[in-house]
C-alpha beads as a LAMMPS data file, in Angstrom:
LAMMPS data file: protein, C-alpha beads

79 atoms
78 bonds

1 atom types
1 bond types

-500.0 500.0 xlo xhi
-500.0 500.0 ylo yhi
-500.0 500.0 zlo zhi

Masses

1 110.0

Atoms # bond

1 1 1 11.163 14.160 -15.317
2 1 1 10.832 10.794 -16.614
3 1 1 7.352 10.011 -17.790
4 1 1 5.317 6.392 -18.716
5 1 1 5.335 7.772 -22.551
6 1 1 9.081 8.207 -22.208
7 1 1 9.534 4.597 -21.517
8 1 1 7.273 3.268 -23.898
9 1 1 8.855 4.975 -26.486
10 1 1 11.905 3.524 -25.590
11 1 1 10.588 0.167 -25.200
12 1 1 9.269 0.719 -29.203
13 1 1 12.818 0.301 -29.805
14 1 1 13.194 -2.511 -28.086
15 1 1 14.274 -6.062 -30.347
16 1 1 11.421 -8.762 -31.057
17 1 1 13.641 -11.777 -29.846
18 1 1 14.073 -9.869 -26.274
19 1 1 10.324 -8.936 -25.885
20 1 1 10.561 -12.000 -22.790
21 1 1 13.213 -10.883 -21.050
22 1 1 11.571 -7.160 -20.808
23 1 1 8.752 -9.045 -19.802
24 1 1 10.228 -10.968 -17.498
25 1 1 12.274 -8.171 -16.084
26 1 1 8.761 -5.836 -15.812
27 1 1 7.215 -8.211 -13.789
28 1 1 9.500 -9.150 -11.433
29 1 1 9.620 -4.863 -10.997
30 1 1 6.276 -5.631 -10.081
31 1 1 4.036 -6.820 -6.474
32 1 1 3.325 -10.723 -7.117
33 1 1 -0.619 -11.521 -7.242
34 1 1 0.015 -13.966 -4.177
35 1 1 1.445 -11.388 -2.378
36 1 1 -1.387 -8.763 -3.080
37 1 1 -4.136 -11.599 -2.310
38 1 1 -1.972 -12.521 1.073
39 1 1 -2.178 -8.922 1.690
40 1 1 -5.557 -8.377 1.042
41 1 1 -7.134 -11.261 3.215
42 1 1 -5.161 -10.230 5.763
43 1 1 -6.295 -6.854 5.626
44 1 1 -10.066 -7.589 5.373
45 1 1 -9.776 -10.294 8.020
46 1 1 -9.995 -7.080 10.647
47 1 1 -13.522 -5.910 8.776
48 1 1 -16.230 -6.133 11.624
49 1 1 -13.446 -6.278 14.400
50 1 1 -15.423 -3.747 16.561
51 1 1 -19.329 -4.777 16.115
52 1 1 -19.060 -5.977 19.240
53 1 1 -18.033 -3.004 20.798
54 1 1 -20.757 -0.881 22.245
55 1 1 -21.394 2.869 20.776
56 1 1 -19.900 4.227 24.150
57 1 1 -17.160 1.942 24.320
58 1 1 -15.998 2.392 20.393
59 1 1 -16.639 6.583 21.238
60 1 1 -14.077 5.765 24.257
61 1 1 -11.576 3.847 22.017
62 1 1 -11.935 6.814 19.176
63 1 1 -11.487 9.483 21.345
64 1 1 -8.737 7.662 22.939
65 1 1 -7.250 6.596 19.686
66 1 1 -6.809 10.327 18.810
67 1 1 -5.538 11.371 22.192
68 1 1 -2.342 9.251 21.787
69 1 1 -2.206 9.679 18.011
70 1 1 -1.693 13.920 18.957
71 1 1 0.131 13.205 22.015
72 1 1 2.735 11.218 19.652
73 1 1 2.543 12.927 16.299
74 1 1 1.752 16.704 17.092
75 1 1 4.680 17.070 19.233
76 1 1 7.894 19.538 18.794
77 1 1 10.570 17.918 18.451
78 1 1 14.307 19.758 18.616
79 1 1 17.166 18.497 16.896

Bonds

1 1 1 2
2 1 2 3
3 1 3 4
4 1 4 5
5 1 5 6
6 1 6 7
7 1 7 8
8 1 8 9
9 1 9 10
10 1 10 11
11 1 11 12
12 1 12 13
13 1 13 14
14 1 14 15
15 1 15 16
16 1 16 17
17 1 17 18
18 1 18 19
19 1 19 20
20 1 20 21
21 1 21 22
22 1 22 23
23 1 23 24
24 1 24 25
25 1 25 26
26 1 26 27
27 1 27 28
28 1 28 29
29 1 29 30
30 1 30 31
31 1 31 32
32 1 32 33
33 1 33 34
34 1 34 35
35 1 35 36
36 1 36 37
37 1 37 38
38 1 38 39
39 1 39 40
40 1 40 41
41 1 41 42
42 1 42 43
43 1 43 44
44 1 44 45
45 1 45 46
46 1 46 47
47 1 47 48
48 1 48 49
49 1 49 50
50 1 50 51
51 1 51 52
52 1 52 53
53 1 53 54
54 1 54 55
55 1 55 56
56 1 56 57
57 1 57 58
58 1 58 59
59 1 59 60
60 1 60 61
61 1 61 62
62 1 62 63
63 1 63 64
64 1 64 65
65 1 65 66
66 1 66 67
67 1 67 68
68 1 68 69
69 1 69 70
70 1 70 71
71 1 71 72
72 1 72 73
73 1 73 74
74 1 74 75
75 1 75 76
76 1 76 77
77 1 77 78
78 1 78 79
């Protein structure tokens, strides 16, 4: 199995004057920082979504929520 130390020791080998373009080639490998912040606000816009639920009515939704999730998931299926 390929490991990180594997690749760094082939990157050792790797020649000064193309140092940029294994940069360059890493990164774009890699999740942009706009797309991670997009992500991220979009994700914590839902924080606080049910405070204005009441305790009964967010037990309701819970118990509801993991009705459907076994009726859907925890099902045999034949092929």
């Amino acid at each position: 199995m390929l490991t990180l130390n594997d690749i760094f020791e082939e990157m050792k080998d790797v020649p000064v004057s193309r140092l940029e373009e294994l940069y360059q080639f890493i990164h774009s490998m890699t999740p942009t920082t706009d797309h991670t912040e997009s992500m991220r606000k979009k994700i914590l816009s839902f924080g606080g979504s049910f405070s204005d639920m009441s305790s009964k009515d967010y037990s309701d939704f819970l118990h509801q929520t993991r009705k459907v999730r076994i009726e859907l998931f925890d099902r045999n299926i034949e092929l």
